[in-house]
C-alpha positions in Angstrom: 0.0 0.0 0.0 1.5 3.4 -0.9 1.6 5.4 1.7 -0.6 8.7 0.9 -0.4 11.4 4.0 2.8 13.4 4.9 6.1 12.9 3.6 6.5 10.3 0.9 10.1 8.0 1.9 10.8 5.2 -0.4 13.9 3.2 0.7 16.2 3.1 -2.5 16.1 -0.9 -2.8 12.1 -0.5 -3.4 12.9 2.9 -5.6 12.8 1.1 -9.0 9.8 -1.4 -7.9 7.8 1.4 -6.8 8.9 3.7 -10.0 7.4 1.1 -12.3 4.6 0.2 -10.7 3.3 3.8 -9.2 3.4 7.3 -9.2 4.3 9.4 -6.7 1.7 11.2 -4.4 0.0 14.4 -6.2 -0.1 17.5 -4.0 -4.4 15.8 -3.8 -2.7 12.5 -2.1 -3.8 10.8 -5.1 -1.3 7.6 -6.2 -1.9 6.2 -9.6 -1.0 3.1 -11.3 1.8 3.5 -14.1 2.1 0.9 -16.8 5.6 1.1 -18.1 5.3 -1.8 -20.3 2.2 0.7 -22.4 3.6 2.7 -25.0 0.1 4.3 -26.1 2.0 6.1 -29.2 2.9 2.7 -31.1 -0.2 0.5 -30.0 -2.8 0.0 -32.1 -3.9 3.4 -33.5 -1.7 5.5 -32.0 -0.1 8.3 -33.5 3.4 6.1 -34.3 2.0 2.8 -35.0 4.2 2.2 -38.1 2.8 0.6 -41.3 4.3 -2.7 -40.2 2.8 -2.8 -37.5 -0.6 -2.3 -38.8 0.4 -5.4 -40.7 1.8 -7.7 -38.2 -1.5 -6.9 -35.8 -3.8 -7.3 -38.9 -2.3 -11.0 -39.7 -2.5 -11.6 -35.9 -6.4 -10.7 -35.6 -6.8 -12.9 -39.0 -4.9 -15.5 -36.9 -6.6 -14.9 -33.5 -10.1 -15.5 -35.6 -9.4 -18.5 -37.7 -8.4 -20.0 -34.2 -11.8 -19.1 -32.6 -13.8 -21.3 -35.4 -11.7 -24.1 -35.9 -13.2 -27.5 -34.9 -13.1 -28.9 -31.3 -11.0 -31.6 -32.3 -8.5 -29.5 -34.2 -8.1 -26.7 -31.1 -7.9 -29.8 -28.6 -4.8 -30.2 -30.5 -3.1 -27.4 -29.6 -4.2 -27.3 -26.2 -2.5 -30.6 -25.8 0.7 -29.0 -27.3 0.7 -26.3 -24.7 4.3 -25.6 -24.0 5.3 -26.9 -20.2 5.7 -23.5 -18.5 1.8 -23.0 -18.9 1.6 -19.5 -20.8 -1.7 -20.8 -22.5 -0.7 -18.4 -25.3 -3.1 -21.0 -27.8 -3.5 -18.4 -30.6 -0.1 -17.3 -30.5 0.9 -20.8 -30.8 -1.4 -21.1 -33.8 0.0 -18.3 -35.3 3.6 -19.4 -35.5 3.3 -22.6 -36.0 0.7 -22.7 -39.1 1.9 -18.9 -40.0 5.8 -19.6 -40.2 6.7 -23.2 -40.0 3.3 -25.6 -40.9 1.2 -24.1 -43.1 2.6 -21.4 -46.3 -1.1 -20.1 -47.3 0.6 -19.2 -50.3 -1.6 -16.7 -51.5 -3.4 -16.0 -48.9 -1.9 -13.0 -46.9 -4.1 -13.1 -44.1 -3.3 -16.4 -43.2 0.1 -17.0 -43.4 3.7 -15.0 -43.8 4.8 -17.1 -47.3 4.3 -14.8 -50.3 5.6 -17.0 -52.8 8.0 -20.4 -53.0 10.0 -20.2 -56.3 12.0 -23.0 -57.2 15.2 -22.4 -59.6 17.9 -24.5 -61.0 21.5 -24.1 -62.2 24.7 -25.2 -63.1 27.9 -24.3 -60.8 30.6 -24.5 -63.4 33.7 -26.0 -63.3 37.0 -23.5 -62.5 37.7 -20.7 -60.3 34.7 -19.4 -58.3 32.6 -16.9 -60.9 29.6 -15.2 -60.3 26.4 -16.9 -61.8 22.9 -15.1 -62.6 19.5 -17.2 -61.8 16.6 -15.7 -62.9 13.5 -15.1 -61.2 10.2 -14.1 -60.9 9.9 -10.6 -59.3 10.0 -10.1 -55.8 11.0 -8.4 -52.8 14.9 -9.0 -52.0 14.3 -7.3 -49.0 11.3 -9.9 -47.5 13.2 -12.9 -49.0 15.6 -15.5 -48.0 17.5 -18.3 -50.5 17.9 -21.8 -49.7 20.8 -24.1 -51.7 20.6 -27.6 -53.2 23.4 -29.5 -54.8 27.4 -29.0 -54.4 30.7 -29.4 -56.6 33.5 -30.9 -55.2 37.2 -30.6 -55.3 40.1 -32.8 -55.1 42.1 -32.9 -52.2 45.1 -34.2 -50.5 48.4 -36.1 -51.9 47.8 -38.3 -55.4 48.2 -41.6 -53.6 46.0 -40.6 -51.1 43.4 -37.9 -52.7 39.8 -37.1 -50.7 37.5 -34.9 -52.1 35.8 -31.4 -50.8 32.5 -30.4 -51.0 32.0 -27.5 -53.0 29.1 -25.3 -51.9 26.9 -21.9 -53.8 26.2 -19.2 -51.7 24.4 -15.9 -52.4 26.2 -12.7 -54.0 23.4 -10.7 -54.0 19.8 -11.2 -54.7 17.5 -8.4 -56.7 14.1 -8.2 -57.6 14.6 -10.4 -60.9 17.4 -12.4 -60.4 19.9 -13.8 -57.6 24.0 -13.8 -58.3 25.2 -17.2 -57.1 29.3 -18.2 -57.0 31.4 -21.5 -55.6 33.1 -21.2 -52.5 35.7 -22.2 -54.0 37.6 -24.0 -57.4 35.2 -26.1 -58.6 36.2 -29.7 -60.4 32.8 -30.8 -62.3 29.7 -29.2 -63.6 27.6 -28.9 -60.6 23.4 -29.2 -60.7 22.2 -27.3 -58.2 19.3 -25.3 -56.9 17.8 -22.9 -55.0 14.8 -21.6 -53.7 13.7 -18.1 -53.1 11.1 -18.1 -50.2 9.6 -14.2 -50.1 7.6 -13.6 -47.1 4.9 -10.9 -46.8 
């Protein structure tokens, strides 16, 4: 209980507890609550909510919804999967599990995070590492990531004994039509690979 008449005098181990959870007494002997974890300027209509935010609370209520009418049987499941520390946070749950690992809804961008899944092969050539251009459909390099398939290799070690090396792609860079791909490192063979450009709302 705060105390409210005469001389406020807070010991300095309870200063911090008492900053964040009350205010100090008004001149009325009023005390009010403070909620230091509420920033009313970024929550939901506030005058800095950001345009990604609007998003990410837009997919959550789509989320948040689709929970509320799915079957008995099919919610029961995911009360059953409550994590162990009890945080009963089932539509959060929902959300990242069928928004980001289980369930794409390509197409749907209500429903999921997955924009579009585009699948692309090509050949790593054989030589010194050289930048190689796979074309793609257009997107958003900047809500994507890139996935690799396949390897090269390269001979190692002393002739009697020789081993070989995996040679890997990576990413360059990745635009909005096209991603630059190069070896690791000399390549020894022609090299099908592939990759996959995952763009996410």
């Amino acid at each position: 209980m705060a105390k409210i008449e005469g001389t406020q005098s807070i010991p300095s181990d309870w200063k911090y507890f008492y900053d964040g959870t009350l205010t100090p007494a008004t001149p009325n002997n009023i005390v009010r609550s403070r909620y230091p974890w509420r920033i009313p300027q970024v929550q939901e209509g506030g005058l800095r909510e950001s345009e990604g935010q609007k998003k990410q609370r837009a997919r959550w209520k789509t989320i948040r919804d689709k929970f509320k009418v799915l079957p008995q049987a099919e919610r029961q499941r995911w009360y059953a999967a409550a994590p162990p520390w009890g945080s009963l946070l089932f539509y959060y749950n929902y959300f990242m599990m069928s928004g980001l690992m289980g369930n794409a809804v390509v197409g749907d961008k209500g429903g999921g995070v997955i924009k579009s899944i585009q699948h692309k092969t090509f050949v790593l050539p054989v030589g010194t590492p050289a930048n190689v251009t796979v074309a793609c459909d257009s997107i958003d390099p900047t809500k994507s990531v890139v996935f690799f398939y396949g390897a090269g290799y390269m001979e190692l070690g002393p002739p009697e004994a020789p081993f070989a090396a995996a040679v890997y792609p990576y990413l360059v860079t990745l635009l909005s039509t096209y991603a630059v791909v190069k070896a690791s490192m000399e390549n020894w063979v022609d090299a099908g690979c592939s990759v996959s450009v995952i763009e996410y709302i």
